[in-house]
C-alpha positions as CSV (number, residue, x, y, z in Angstrom):
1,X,38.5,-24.1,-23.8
2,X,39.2,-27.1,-25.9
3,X,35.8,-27.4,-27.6
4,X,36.1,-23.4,-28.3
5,X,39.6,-24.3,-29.7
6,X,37.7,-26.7,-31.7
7,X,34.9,-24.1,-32.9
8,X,37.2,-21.2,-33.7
9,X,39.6,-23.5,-36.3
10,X,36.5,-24.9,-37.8
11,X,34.2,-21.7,-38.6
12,X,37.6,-19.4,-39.4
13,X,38.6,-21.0,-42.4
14,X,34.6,-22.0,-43.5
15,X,33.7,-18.3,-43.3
16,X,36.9,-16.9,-45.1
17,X,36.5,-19.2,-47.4
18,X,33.1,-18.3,-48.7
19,X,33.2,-14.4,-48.7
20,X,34.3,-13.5,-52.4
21,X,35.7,-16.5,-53.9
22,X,34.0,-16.8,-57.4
23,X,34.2,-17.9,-60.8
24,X,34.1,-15.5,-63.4
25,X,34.6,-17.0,-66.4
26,X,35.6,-20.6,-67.9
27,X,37.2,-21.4,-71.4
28,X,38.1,-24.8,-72.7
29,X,41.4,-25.2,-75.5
30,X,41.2,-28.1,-77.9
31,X,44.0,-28.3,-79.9
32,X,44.2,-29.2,-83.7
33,X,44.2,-32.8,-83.0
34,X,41.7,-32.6,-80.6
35,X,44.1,-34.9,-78.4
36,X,45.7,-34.0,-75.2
37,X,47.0,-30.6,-74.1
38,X,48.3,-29.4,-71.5
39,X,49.1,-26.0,-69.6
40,X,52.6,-25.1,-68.1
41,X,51.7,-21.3,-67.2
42,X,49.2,-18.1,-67.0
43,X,50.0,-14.6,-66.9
44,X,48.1,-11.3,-66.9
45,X,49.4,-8.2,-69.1
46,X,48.9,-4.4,-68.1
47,X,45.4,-4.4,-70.0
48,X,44.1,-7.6,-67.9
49,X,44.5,-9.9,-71.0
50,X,45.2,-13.6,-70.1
51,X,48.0,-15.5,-71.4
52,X,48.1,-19.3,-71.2
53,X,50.7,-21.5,-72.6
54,X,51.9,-25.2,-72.3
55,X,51.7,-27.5,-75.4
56,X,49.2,-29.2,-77.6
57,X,49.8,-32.7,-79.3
58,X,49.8,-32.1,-82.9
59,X,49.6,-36.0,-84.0
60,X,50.8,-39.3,-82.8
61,X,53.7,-38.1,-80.9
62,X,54.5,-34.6,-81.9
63,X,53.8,-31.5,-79.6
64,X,54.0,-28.2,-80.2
65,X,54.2,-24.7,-78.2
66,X,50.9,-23.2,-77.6
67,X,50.3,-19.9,-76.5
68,X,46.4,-18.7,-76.1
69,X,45.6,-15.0,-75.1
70,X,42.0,-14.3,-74.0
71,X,40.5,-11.2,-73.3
72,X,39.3,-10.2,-69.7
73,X,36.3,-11.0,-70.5
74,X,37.4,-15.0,-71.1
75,X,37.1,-14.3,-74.8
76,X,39.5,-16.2,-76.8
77,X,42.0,-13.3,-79.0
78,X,44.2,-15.3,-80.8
79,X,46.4,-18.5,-80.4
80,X,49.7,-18.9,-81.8
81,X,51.9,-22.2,-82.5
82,X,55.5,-22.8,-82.1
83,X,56.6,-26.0,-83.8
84,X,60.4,-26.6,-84.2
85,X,60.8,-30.4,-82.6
86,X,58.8,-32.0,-80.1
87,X,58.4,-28.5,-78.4
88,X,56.8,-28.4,-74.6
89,X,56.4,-24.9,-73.3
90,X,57.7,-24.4,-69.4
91,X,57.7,-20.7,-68.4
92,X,55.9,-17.3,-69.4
93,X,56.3,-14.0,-68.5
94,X,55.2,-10.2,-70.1
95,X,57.4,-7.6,-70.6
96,X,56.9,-3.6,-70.3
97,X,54.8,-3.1,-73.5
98,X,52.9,-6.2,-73.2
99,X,55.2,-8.4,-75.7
100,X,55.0,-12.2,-74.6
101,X,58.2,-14.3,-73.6
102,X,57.7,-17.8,-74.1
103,X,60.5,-20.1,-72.5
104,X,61.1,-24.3,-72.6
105,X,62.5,-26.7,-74.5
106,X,62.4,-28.5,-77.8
107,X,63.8,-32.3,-78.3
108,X,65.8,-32.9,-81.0
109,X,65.9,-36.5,-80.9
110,X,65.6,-38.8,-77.5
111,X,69.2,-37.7,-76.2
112,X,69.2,-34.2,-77.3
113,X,67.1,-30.8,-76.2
114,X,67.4,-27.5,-76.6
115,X,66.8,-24.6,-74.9
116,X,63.8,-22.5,-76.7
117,X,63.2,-19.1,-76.0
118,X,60.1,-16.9,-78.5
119,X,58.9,-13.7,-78.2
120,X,55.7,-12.4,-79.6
121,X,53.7,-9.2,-79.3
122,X,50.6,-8.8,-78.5
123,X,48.8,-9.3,-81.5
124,X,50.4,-13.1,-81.4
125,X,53.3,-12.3,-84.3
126,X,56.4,-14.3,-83.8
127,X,58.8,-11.5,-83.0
128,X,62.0,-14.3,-82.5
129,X,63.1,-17.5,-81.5
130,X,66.3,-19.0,-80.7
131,X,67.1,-22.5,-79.8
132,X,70.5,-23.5,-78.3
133,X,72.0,-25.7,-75.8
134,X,72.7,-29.6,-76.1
135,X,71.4,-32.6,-74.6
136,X,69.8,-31.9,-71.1
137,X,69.0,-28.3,-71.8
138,X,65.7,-26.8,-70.3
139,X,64.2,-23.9,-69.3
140,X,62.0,-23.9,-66.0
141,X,61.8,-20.0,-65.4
142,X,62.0,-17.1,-67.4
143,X,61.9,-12.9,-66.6
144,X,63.0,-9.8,-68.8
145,X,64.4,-6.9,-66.7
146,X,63.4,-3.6,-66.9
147,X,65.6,-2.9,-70.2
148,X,63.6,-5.4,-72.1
149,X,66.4,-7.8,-71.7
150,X,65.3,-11.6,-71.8
């Protein structure tokens, strides 16, 4: 009974494993600088379109907000930039007509960030920003409701 034990925990997992799991398709992001960046979230839309975001070191210690949209095909769309100060992107989300909600933060010097909040459609224009908050201020999650409402 033990060895059976044995069998059933070791070809269970092996063979749900390998029925279906597959890659189809891979992309690579440099940014400007061709220096570190780094991914904080991923989203789908209603069309199957893939949002990443997270931030992209612009120079010796700046970063800015990057948000890349790829078709579902793996086919790079567009990418837009956010840059206000020292801006790392934390949470994404989609709302009903496929407008993009970028939340994080932004430091505006070593003892004070901000809350940053930036909306974009789906073509990758800016729609708004806001910044607010004080020192300590970040944004970890974000969701819109079915009104639209961030």
């Amino acid at each position: 009974m033990r060895i059976l034990s044995v069998i059933l925990v070791i070809l269970f997992p092996t063979s749900f494993l390998a029925s279906g799991v597959y890659e189809e398709w891979v992309s690579v992001y440099s940014g400007e600088e061709n220096t570190l960046d780094k991914v904080s979230n991923v989203v789908l839309d209603s069309q199957g379109n893939v949002y990443v975001v997270g931030y992209s070191y612009t120079g010796e210690i700046d970063h800015d907000i990057c948000l890349v949209k790829y078709d579902n095909d793996g086919n790079e769309e567009w990418v837009a930039t956010y840059d206000y100060e020292h801006d790392i992107a934390t949470s994404l989300t989609i709302d009903n007509d496929d407008n993009v909600i970028v939340g994080g933060y932004s430091f505006v010097d070593i003892f004070t960030s901000s809350y940053t909040t930036i909306k974009y459609d789906n073509e990758g224009n800016e729609l708004w920003s806001a910044n607010y908050g004080s020192s300590g201020c970040e944004i970890h999650d974000i969701c819109v409701d079915d009104s639209g409402n961030v």
